[in-house]
MIBA-839704 format. One record per residue (C-alpha): x, z, y. Coordinates in steps of 0.1 Angstrom, whole numbers, plus 5000, padded with zeros to 4 digits. Example, Ala and Ser with C-alpha at 12.3 -4.5 7.8 and 13.67 -1.06 7.14 Angstrom:
BEGIN
512350784955
513750714989
END
This chain:
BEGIN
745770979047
742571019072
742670719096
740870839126
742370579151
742670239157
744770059184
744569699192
748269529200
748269169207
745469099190
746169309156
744769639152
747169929139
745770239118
746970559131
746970809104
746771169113
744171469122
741471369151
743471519174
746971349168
744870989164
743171109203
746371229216
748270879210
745370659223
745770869253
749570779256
748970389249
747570329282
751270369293
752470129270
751669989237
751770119203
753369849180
753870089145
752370329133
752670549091
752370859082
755670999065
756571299043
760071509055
760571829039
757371909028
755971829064
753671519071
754171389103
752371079120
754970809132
754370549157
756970329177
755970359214
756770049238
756970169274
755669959302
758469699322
758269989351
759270279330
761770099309
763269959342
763070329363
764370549328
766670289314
764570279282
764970069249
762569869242
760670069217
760670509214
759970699183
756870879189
756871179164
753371319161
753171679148
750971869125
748372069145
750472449153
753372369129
755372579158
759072489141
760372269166
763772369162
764172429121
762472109110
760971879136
765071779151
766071709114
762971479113
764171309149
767571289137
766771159101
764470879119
767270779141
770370849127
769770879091
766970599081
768470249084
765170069081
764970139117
768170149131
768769919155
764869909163
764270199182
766170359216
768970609204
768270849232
765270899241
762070979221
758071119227
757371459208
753771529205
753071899189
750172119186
752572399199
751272529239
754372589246
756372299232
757672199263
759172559274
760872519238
762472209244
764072329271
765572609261
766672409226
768872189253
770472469265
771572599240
772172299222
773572039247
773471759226
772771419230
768971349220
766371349252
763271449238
760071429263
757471679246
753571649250
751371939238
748171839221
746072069244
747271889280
746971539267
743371639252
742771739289
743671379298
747171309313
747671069345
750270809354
751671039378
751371329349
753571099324
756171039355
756271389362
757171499329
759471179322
761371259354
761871669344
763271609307
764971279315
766671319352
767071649349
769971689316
773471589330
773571319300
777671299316
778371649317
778371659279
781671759266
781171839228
782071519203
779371299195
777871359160
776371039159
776470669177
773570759204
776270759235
779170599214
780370349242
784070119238
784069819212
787869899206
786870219192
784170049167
787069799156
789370169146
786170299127
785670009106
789569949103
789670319090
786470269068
788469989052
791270159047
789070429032
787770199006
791370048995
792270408985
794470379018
795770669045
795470649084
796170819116
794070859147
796070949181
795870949219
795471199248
793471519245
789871439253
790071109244
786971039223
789071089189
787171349169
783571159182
785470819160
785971079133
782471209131
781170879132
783870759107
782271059087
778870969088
779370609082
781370669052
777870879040
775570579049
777970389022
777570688998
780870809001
782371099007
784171269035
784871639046
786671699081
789372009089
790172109122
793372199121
793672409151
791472649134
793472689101
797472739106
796173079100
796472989059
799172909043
799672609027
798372688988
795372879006
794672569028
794772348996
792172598982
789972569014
789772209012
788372248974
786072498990
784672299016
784071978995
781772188967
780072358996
779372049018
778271818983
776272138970
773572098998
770471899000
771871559010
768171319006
764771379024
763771358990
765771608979
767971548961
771171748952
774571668947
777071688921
778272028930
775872248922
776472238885
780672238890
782272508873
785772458898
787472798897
788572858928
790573188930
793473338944
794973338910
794572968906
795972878942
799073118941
802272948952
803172888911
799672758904
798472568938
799472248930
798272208896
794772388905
794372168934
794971838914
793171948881
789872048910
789871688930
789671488898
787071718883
785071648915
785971328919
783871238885
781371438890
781171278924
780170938904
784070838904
783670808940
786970858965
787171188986
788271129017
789871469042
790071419075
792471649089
791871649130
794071829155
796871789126
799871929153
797972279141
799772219108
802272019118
806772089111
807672159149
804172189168
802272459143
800872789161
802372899129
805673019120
805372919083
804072569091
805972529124
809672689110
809372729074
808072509042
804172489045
804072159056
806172029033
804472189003
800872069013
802371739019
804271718985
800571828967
798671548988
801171268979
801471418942
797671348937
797670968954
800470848938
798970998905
795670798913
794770678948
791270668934
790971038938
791571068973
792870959010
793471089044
793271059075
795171249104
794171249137
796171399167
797871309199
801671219184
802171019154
805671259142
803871369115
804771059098
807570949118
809771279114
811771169082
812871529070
811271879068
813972159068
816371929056
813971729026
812271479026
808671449050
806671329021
804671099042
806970959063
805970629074
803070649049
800970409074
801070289104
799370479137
795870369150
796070449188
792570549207
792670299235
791670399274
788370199287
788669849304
786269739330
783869639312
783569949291
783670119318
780869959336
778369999305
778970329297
778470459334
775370199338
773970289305
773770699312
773470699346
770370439343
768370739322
769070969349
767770759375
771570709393
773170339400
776370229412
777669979426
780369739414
783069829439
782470239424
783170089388
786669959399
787170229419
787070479390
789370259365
791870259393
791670639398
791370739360
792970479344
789670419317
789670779301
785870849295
786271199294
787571189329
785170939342
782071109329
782671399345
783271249379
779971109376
778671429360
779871599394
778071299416
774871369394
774871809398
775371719433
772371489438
770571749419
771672039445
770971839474
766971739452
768171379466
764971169448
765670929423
766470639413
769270609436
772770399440
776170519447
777270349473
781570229470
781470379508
779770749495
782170729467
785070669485
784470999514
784571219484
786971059458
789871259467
787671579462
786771459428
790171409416
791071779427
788071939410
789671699378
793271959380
792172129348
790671829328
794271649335
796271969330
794772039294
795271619286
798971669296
799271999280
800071859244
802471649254
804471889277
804472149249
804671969217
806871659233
808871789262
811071429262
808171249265
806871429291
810071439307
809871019307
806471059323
808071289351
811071049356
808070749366
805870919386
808771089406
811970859406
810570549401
810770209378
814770209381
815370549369
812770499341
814170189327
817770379330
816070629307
814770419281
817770189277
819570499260
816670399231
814370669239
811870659214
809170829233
807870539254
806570399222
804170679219
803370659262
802470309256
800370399225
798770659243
797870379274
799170619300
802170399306
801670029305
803869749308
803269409328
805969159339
808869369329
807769679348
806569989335
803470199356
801370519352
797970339343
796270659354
796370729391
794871089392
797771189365
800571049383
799271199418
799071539399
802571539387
803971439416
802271749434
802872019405
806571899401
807371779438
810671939429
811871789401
812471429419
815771339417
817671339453
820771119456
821371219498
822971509507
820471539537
817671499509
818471819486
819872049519
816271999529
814372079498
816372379493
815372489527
811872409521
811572589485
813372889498
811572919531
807772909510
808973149487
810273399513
806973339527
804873439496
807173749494
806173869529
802773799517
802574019486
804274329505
801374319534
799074339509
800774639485
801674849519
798074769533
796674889499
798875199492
799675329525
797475199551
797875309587
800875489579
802475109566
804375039597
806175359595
806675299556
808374919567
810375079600
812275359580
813375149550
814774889578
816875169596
818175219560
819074879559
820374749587
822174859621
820374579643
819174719669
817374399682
815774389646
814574749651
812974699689
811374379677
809574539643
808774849670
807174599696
805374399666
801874429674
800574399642
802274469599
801974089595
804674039624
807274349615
807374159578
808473829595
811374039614
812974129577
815573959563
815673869531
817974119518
815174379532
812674189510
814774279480
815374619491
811874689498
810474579461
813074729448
811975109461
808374989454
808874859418
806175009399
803674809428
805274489420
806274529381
803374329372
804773979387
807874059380
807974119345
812074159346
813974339365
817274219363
816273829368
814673939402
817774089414
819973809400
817373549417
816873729446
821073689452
820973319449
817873269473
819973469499
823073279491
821072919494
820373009532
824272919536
823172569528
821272529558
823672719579
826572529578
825172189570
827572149538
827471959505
825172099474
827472059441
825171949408
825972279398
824672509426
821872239427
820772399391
821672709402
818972739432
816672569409
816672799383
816073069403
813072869424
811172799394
811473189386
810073279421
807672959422
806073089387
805773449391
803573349426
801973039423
798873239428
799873339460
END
């Protein structure tokens, strides 16, 4: 090692290894803070100079720093940013424990000999929108000496400038990991792990759960274990003896890679496992996959195998995309092979399952047999955020791009999103694009008042995020949805009628934290999800006052007659154009004898106002004779006819002020929801 530099801190003096240049280029960056460690260290062939960086009280306050940065320091025109010098970052923050909890997660200083490193990094973090914020220097511009202002510059464009809460990909590793609930279920899994135990992961979509399972993952490598994950929503495409055989696959391919800096290679490589189609056949699967995990298992070093099967309704009795896991036997097969091997050794291998319902273990038959791992452990739930969770995670991000809130904003958010992070970030994501549009200059606080004039907006741009948490549940659980809707839309009374029958489901609502329970009463913890149901299903309350359901009739009818009128302006505007009126007045003299009707459509100065002179029937008459213009939402035929019958009969509701039986009440449902569907984007 040449040791060209030396800089003084607290008295000591610390050898920087390194070329001239390197040695130059940190002295330049101590005058910004100081330089407390410094070695020169060997990764993949590639030396690089080390030092641990500690930023001034101003920069740590303005950036939201730690109190020391890696400072990587690269060979003079390596120009390999992306192939080696990230697996360096990431080994010396993620990987290397002798530092650990010594240096900021986050953020770090890259100094290359590479012009252009800078233009790199950015496009790396576009196409790459991970976690890590790495500030790049080029050896060339700090040669030329680099300001105060320079350094803020460049701080506030690779800092400020990445929506650290816009990230929506699971975490890989414990840089943004925020909840101290969710570090208790890793090291409750981890235990279970190492008692040759099983467990189960589940709570609503976009909950953080595959982020616990990566870092379950990785945690379970720092011990020198092993683990492989499965998403199963990426392989009901196999059948169950070809699943068993892609699990063999995966674990010699993942443990047949360079696994050490040193490197080092794993067992693998010199495994002879046979894995074939022959050997994985329906007759053979079994036995194959048994005889494979106990050969890998000692050349593993004896040590436990560990799949973790996310998504797990993919391959789940009842919920599968796939007919043969779904309707058929798969899932009991792979199950009976899983729970063969355990109770043979539990040594060899464990699971976890992670997904949004725990009736994977809590169905007790499969097609009539036995689920073989019913009630084989008990469900970890993913818990929503408290306050205080809350409050850190939103103060930690925001505070590295420069954006505060206040206090009131914190409790403002838990009330609106109930503590899901997903949710929550990208609120604040939106708050932080919008400061950006609007180049508002940071730092800067987020006032409870600014928060509150555009709170309601937020929540509306949140439709989709909400729709795709509820969507499991609505497809996969209909009851339990159907509790959900009884809450938000009937009430406490009518939900408590619901679960005295011994409804199961609110088990799984509570688990889930969308429905908690204090003094007796049951409440949806997450305001923007009840609001949302209660405006996409505003006709599903239940009505007990004859008044009450006269009047909703007349109001579903009346917007769907409405949307009709619409979609025939626009099909006679399109295919007949000024000749449209005389298109609309022959079919009504076809229709009808009314001569008022017929003077008023004449008189109508404009198409808009001849539609809203048709009756109903004429609405039905006129699609009909232009079918082929209005096939496309209206898939079938018949069902339109049949519908458009009962929304002319429902007007007699109105008309004579009479009493709706439960039975027409359906009826005029039935045919609402067809309408309602076919143009909701109307």
């Amino acid at each position: 090692m040449n040791q060209v530099g030396i800089a003084k801190v607290k008295g000591r003096e610390i050898v920087i290894g390194g070329n001239s240049r390197v040695a130059a280029a940190v002295k330049v960056l101590s005058k910004y803070g100081l330089i407390t460690f410094a070695r020169q260290m060997k990764f993949k062939s590639t030396e690089y100079t080390v030092c641990f960086f500690k930023p001034i009280a101003e920069m740590r306050s303005m950036y939201n720093l730690g109190n020391e940065l890696l400072m990587v320091c690269c060979p003079d025109g390596m120009n390999d940013f992306k192939s080696r010098t990230k697996d360096f970052i990431d080994y010396m923050l993620i990987t290397n424990t002798e530092f650990k909890n010594r240096l900021d997660k986050v953020t770090c200083f890259l100094v290359d000999g590479d012009m252009d490193v800078a233009q790199k990094v950015k496009v790396d973090r576009i196409e790459n929108p991970d976690t890590r914020l790495i500030v790049p220097f080029s050896l060339d511009e700090l040669e030329k000496g680099f300001s105060e202002n320079d350094l803020s510059n460049r701080l506030r464009e690779f800092l400020y400038e990445k929506d650290l809460f816009g990230i929506a990909v699971p975490l890989r590793d414990d840089t943004l990991f925020f909840g101290m609930d969710r570090t208790n279920i890793i090291s409750e899994l981890f235990a279970r792990y190492k008692q040759g135990e099983e467990g189960g992961l589940f709570g609503l979509r976009r909950i953080g759960k595959t982020s616990i399972l990566n870092l379950l993952k990785l945690r379970i490598a720092e011990s020198d274990g092993v683990a492989v994950y499965f998403d199963c929503s990426s392989s009901h495409h196999f059948r169950w003896n070809e699943f068993l055989m892609y699990i063999v696959s995966t674990i010699s391919e993942e443990y047949s890679v360079e696994k050490n800096e040193n490197g080092s290679v794993m067992f693998i490589s010199e495994c002879k496992i046979d894995v074939t189609e022959e050997r994985y056949s329906e007759r053979n699967a079994v036995k194959s996959f048994i005889q494979d995990v106990k050969t890998m298992y000692a050349l593993l070093g004896n040590k436990r195998i560990l799949i973790i099967l996310d998504e797990i309704e993919g391959i789940s009795y009842t919920t599968s995309p796939s007919k043969w896991w779904r309707e058929e036997d798969d899932a009991l097969f792979f199950w009976q092979a899983i729970r063969s091997l355990i109770q043979m050794n539990s040594d060899y291998l464990s699971f976890v399952v992670a997904g949004v319902n725990p009736m994977c273990v809590e169905t007790q038959s499969i097609n009539k047999f036995d689920n073989p791992i019913f009630g084989m452990f008990s469900p970890i739930y993913t818990s929503l955020f408290g306050y205080d969770d809350i409050k850190n995670m939103i103060s930690s991000i925001g505070g590295r791009l420069g954006l505060y809130f206040e206090d009131a904003v914190y409790v403002k958010m838990m009330e609106d999103y109930g503590g899901h992070p997903f949710l929550i970030r990208q609120v604040c994501s939106r708050i932080n694009n919008e400061l950006n549009a609007n180049k508002v200059a940071r730092p800067v606080t987020i006032s409870n008042y600014n928060y509150m004039l555009k709170c309601d907006e937020y929540k509306q741009g949140m439709t989709s995020v909400i729709e795709q948490i509820l969507g499991v549940i609505e497809n996969y659980y209909p009851n339990e949805f159907q509790l959900l809707k009884t809450l938000a839309l009937d009430g406490r009374s009518a939900f408590k009628k619901e679960i005295a029958l011994g409804e199961k489901g609110i088990q799984h609502l509570i688990g889930y934290g969308i429905v908690e329970k204090a003094e007796g009463e049951y409440f949806i913890r997450i305001k923007s999800i009840e609001e949302y149901i209660k405006s996409k299903f505003i006709y599903d309350a239940t009505l007990d006052e004859q008044k009450d359901k006269r009047a909703r009739i007349n109001i579903r009818r009346d917007t769907i007659e409405e949307k009709l009128r619409v979609i025939i302006l626009f099909s006679y505007q399109s295919k007949y154009g000024k000749k449209a009126k005389e298109q609309l007045i022959s079919i009504a003299e076809k229709t009808t004898t009314d001569k008022t009707q017929k003077t008023k459509m004449l008189n109508a100065p404009s198409l808009k106002k001849m539609l809203e002179e048709l009756y109903l029937s004429q609405l039905k008459d006129i699609i009909d004779k232009e079918w082929k213009s209005f096939a496309a939402i209206f898939p079938d035929k018949s069902k339109f006819e049949a519908y458009m019958d009962i929304l002319n009969r429902s007007r007699s509701v109105g008309a004579h002020a009479r009493n709706v039986s439960n039975e027409e009440e359906v009826m005029y449902s039935i045919a609402f929801d067809f309408f309602e569907k076919a143009l909701e984007e109307y």
